[in-house]
C-alpha positions as CSV (number, residue, x, y, z in Angstrom):
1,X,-20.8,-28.7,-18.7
2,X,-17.6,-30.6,-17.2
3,X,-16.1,-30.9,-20.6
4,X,-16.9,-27.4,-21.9
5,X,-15.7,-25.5,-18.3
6,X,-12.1,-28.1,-18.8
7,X,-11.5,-27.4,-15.2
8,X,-11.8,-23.8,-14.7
9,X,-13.8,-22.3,-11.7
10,X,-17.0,-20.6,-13.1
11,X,-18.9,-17.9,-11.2
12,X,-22.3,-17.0,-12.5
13,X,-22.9,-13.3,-11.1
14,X,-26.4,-12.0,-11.3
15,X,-26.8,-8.4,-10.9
16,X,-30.2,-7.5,-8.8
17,X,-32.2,-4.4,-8.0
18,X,-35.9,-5.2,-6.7
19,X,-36.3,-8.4,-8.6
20,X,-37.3,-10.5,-5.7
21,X,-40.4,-11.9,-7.7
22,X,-37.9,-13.3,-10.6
23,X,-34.0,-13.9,-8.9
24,X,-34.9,-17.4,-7.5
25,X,-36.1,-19.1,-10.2
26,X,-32.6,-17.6,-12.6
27,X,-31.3,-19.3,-9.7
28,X,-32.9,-22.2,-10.1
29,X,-32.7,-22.4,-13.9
30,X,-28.4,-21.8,-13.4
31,X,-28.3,-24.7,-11.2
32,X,-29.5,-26.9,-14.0
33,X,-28.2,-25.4,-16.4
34,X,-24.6,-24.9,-15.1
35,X,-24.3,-27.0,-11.7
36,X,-20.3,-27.1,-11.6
37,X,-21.0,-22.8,-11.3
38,X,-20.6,-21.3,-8.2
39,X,-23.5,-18.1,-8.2
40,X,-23.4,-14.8,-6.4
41,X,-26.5,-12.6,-6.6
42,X,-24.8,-8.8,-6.5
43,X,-28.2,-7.3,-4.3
44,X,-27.7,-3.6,-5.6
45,X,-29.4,-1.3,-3.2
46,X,-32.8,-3.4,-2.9
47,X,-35.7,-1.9,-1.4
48,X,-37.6,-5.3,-1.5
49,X,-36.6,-8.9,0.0
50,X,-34.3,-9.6,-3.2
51,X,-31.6,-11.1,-0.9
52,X,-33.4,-13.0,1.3
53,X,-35.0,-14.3,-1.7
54,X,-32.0,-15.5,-3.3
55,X,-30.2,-16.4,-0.3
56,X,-33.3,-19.1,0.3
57,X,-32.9,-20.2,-3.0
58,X,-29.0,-21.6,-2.4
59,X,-27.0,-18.3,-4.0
60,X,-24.4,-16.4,-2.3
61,X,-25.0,-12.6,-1.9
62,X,-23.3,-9.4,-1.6
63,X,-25.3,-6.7,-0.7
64,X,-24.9,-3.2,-1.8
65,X,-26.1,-0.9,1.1
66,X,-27.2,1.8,-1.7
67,X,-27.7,1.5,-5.7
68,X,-24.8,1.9,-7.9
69,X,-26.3,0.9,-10.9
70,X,-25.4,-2.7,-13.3
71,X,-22.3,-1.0,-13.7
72,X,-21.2,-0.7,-10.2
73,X,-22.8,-4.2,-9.2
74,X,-20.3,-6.2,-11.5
75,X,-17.5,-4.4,-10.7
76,X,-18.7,-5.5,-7.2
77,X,-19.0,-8.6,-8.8
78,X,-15.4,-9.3,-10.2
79,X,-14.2,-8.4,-7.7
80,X,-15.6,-10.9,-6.2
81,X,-14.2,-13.4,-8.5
82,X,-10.5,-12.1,-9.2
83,X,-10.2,-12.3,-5.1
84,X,-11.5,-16.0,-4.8
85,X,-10.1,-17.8,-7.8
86,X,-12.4,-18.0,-10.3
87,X,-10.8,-18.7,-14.2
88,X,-14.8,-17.6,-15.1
89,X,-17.6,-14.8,-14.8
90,X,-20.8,-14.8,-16.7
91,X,-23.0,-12.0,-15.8
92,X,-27.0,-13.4,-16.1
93,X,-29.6,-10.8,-15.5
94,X,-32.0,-11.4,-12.3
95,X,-35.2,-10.5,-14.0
96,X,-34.8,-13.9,-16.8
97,X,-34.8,-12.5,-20.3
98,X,-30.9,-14.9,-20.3
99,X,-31.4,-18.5,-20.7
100,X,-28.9,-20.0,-18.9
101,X,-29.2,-23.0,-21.1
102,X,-26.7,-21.0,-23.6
103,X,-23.4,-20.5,-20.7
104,X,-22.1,-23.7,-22.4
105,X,-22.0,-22.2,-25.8
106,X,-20.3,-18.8,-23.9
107,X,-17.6,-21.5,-22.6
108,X,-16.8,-22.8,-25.9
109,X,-16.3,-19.3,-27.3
110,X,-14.5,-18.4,-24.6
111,X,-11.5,-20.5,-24.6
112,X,-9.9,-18.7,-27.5
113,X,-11.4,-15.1,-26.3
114,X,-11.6,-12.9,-23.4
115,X,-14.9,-11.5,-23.6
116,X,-17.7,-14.0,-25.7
117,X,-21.4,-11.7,-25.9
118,X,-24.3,-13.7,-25.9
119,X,-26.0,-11.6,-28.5
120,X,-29.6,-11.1,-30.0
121,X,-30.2,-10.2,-33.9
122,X,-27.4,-13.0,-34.4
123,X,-29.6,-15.3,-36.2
124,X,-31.6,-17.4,-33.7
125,X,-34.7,-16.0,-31.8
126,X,-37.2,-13.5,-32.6
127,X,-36.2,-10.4,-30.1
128,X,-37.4,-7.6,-31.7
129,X,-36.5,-3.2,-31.0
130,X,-37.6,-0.6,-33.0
131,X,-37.6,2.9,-33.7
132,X,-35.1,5.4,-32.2
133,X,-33.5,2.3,-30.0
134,X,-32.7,0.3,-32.9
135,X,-31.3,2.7,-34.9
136,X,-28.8,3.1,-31.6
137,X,-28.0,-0.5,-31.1
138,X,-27.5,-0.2,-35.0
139,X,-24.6,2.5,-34.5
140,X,-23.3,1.0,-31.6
141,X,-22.7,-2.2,-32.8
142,X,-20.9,-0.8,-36.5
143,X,-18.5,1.5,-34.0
144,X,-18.0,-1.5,-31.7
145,X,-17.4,-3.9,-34.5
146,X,-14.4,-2.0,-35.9
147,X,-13.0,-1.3,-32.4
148,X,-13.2,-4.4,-31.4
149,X,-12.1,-6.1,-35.2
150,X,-14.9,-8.6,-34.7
151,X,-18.4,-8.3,-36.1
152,X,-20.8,-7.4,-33.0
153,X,-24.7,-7.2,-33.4
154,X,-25.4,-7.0,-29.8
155,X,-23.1,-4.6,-27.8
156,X,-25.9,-3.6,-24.8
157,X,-26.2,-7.4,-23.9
158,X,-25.7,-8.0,-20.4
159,X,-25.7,-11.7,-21.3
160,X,-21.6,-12.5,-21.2
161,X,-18.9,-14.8,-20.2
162,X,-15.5,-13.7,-19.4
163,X,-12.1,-14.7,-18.6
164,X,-9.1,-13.9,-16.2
165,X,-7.9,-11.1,-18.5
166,X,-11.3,-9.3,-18.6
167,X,-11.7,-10.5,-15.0
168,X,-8.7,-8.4,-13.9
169,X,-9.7,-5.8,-15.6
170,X,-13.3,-5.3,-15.3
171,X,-12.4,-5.7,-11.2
172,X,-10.3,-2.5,-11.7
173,X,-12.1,-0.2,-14.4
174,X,-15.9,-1.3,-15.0
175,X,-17.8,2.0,-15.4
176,X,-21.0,2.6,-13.2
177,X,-22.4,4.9,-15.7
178,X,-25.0,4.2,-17.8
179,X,-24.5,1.3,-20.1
180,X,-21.1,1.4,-18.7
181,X,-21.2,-2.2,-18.0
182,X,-22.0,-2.9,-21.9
183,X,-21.0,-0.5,-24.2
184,X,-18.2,1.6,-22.2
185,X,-16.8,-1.7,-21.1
186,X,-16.3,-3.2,-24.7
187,X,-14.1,0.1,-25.3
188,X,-12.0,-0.4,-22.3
189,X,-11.7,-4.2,-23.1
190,X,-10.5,-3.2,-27.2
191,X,-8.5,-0.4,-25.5
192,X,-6.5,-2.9,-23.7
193,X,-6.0,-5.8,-26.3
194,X,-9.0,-8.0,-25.0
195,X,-10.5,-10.6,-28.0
196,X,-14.2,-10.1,-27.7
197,X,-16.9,-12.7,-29.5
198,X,-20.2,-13.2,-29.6
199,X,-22.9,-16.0,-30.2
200,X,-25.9,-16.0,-31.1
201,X,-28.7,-16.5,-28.1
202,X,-32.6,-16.4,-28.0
203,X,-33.3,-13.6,-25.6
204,X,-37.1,-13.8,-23.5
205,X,-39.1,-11.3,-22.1
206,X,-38.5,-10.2,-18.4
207,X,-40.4,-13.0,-16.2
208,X,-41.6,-10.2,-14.0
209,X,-41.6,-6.5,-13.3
210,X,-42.5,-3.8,-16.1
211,X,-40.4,-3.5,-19.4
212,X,-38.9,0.2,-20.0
213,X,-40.3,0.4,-23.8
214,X,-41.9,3.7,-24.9
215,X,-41.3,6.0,-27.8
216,X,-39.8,8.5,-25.0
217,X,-37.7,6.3,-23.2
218,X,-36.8,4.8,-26.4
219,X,-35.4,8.5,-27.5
220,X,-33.2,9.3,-24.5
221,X,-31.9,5.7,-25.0
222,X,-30.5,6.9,-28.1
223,X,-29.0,10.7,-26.7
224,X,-27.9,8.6,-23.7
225,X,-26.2,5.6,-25.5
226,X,-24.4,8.2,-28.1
227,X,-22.8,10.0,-24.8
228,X,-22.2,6.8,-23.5
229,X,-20.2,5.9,-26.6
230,X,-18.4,9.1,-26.5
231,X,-17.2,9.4,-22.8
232,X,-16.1,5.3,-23.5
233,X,-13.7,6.5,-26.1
234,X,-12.4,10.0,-24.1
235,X,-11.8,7.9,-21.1
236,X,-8.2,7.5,-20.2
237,X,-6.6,3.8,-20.2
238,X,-4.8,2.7,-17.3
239,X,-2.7,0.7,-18.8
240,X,-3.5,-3.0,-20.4
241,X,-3.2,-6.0,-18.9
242,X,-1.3,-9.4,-18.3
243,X,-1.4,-12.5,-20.8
């Protein structure tokens, strides 16, 4: 971990909404896995003990007094980082689908990108979608790809390490509307002359909580992430950033 982070200050921000049964051991798992991180748990509106949970379990928090969404959180979140120094920011869901065990291949990507996706269908692991929310992910990540001149298989992973440029940025103009954080962000990140990458990752299911997977939900994922796609593209650019 020394030798891949080269010196820079890492802060590992996990986004959190009612995942007080899951957000210590992530915890747990990024101190072994990444022990020269710093980690902030972004407590987004909770109704249960999340912080207190995560603040036991040797994270900083920042508590949202109402939810704002994943969106909302990370802005929150870099924030956070752009204020205190931090070269850094991998975003790690609370709920433990992203194995922290993969940061160090983010880190390696990242020192010739801004933005480096830990992304599923990529080759390794056997995370599976179907129906009306593959056909989306499909369509998102052909648009993405050519926006972003990379090849992209995963563009709604949370799972992602980024640098000062996308740091500076993301503290300024990450979108709290849905899937802003993912798919809207990757469009404000092209829009403004950000290198994005990806590697491949093994994704696991949630260690707790109830997966969102139905043939319903799985159609208003698809209206939802088209609208998505078009608002990221009709939203004005403020203006690119610093190299």
């Amino acid at each position: 971990m020394d030798d891949v982070s080269s010196g820079r200050r890492v802060l590992v921000i996990i986004p959190a909404y009612n995942e007080s049964e899951s957000v210590a051991d992530v915890i747990a798992e990024v101190a072994r896995e990444v022990p020269t991180a710093s980690c902030l748990v972004i407590d987004d509106g909770s109704r249960d003990d999340t912080a207190a949970v995560a603040r036991r379990a040797g994270a900083g928090v920042l508590h949202l007094p109402i939810n704002l969404g994943v969106g909302g959180a990370m802005r929150a979140g870099y924030r956070f980082a752009a204020e205190n120094g931090f070269d850094v920011a991998i975003q790690i869901d609370a709920d433990g689908q992203h194995d922290p065990g993969h940061v160090t291949d983010l880190l390696e990507v990242l020192a010739d990108a801004d933005i480096v996706i830990g992304a599923r269908f990529a080759g390794i692991g056997d995370y599976e979608v179907r129906g009306p929310r593959k056909w989306a992910m499909r369509f998102l990540s052909s648009t993405l790809s050519h926006a972003t001149r990379t090849r992209l298989t995963d563009t709604t992973s949370g799972f992602k390490a980024c640098g000062p440029r996308a740091i500076a940025l993301f503290a300024r103009e990450m979108p709290a509307e849905y899937l802003g954080d993912t798919i809207e962000a990757l469009v404000i990140a092209a829009k403004n002359g950000l290198t994005v990458r990806q590697v491949p990752v093994a994704m696991r299911e949630r260690s707790a909580g109830v997966p969102s997977h139905n043939p319903v939900k799985s159609a208003v994922y698809l209206l939802r992430a088209v609208f998505a796609l078009f608002f990221a593209y009709a939203r004005p650019t403020s203006g690119g950033t610093d190299r």
